[in-house]
C-alpha positions, 0 to 999 in steps of 0.5 A: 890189234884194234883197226887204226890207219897208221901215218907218218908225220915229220918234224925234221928229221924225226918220223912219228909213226901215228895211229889214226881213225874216225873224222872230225875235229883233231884229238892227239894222244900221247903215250907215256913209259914203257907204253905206245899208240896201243896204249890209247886202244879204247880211248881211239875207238871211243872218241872216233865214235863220237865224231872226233879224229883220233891220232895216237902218237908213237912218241919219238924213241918208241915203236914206229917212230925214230929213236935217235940215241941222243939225250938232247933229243928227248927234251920236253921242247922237243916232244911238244914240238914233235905234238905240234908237227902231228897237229900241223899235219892232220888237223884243221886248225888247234887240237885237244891233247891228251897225255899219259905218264910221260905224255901228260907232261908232254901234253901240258907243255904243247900247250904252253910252248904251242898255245895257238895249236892247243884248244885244251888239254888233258893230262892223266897220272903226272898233274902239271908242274912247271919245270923249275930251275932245279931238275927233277933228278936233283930233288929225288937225289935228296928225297931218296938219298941211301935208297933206290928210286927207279929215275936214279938207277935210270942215269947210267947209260946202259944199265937200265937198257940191258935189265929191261931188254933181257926179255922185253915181254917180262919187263912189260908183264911186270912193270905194268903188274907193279903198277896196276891197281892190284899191284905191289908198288914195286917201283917206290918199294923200299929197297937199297940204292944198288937195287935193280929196277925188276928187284921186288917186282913180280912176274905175274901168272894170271896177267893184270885184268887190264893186260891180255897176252896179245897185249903184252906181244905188241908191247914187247914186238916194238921194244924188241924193234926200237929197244929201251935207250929212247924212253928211258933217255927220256928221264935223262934229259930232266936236266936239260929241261930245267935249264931251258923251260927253268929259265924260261922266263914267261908265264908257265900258267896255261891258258887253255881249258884243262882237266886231269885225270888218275887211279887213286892208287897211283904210286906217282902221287907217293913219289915226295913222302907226304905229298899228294901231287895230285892236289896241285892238279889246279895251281897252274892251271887259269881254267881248270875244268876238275879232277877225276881220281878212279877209285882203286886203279892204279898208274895205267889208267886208260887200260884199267879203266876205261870205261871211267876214263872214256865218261871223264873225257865226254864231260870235259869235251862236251863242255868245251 
């Protein structure tokens, strides 16, 4: 464990457990699925090095953090204003936020709902895409008809919550396997539409480089205290946001200084067959400052490189 000062900030009845070090101007990670503060270990020490505060956030549902079993309590709306509370608490003035998996979007939509708290942004893995009217879910029901795709199986209450949870050590061992550089894709394999989500994957012995044992422990420690039902309703409540930022009726471009970064092998940019999403990383972007694409990483980019991403975030913020 990496020598942070753990916070707690409220933004009404939610408490975010906040991983803290260094002084100086405000940087906020937030994490995405199934991950925690922990996450951003290398990036918090990095960035505390150089003259910055760093704030990691136990996003709301995982770790230290309330996990309210609502759906509606996990929409976009809600995740930014939970950013937006953090910046409130521990800043001085607008904030850099950087976000990964789950919390690029997160971080992209602090940014457009909370402009005046957002200096600029950072997303890794999930370019931004402003919600549409038409949810997400619907679009994977027609590309992935006849076939399993992981937000799909997600739907069902319970189900997802009681595989993963079986053995919460196992779960992350091979999630992060599958989606890792040198994993097998598992997640987008090709498999039937009464598959599992574990179904194809691989439990692997010797571990991912980027993953020790002692990682795995502290990932498994917070899903065997908060459990799985929090992020995992997190893809539930697409829905919901399409029919709130969908019709949002303003400007979804955002303003502020933007750049993005991910693994060339991520399997988010093979989700729409033929697309490669990480070429949109500029549409909606009025000052987008470049893409970084790692050379033979995968999903989790901050852990597998993060060497690479460290020298990526020093350009951005130094351009600032």
């Amino acid at each position: 464990m990496i020598d942070v000062d753990f916070r707690t900030v409220s933004n009404g009845d939610i408490d975010l457990r906040v991983a803290t070090k260094g002084d100086g101007p405000l940087i906020v990670f937030v994490h995405g699925w199934p991950e925690l503060w922990y996450s951003w270990r290398h990036q918090i020490e990095h960035v505390a090095a150089r003259g910055f505060t760093a704030a990691a956030i136990d996003v709301r549902g995982y770790g230290g953090s309330s996990n309210p079993p609502e759906v509606e309590r996990y929409t976009l709306r809600e995740l930014a204003g939970d950013v937006a509370a953090v910046i409130d608490a521990l800043g001085d003035g607008p904030a850099v936020v950087v976000g990964h998996d789950w919390g690029a979007p997160t971080a992209w939509n602090t940014a457009r709902l909370h402009p005046d708290r957002v200096r600029a942004v950072v997303g890794m893995s999930v370019p931004y895409l402003p919600v549409s009217e038409t949810s997400s879910l619907a679009l994977w029901e027609q590309v992935y008809a006849g076939r399993f795709f992981y937000q799909l199986y997600f739907r069902e209450p319970g189900v997802a919550e009681a595989e993963l949870g079986a053995d919460h050590a196992r779960s992350i061992r091979m999630i992060h396997h599958a989606l890792c550089g040198d994993g097998n894709d598992a997640l987008i394999a090709d498999k039937p539409a009464d598959a599992t989500l574990l179904d194809g994957m691989t439990d692997p012995d010797p571990l991912p480089g980027h993953l020790t044992a002692d990682d795995v422990d502290v990932y498994a420690a917070a899903f065997e205290r908060s459990g799985w039902h929090g992020p995992i309703n997190r893809y539930r409540a697409q829905d919901l946001d399409a029919a709130d930022l969908g019709h949002l009726g303003t400007d979804p471009t955002i303003t502020q200084p933007a750049a993005f970064i991910a693994g060339e092998r991520d399997a988010v940019r093979r989700f729409v067959p033929g697309v490669d999403i990480f070429d949109m990383a500029a549409a909606a972007c009025a000052d987008f400052r470049g893409s970084t694409i790692v050379p033979g990483v995968g999903h989790w980019v901050q852990q597998e490189a993060p060497a690479e991403v460290n020298a990526a975030l020093d350009r951005f913020l130094d351009g600032l």
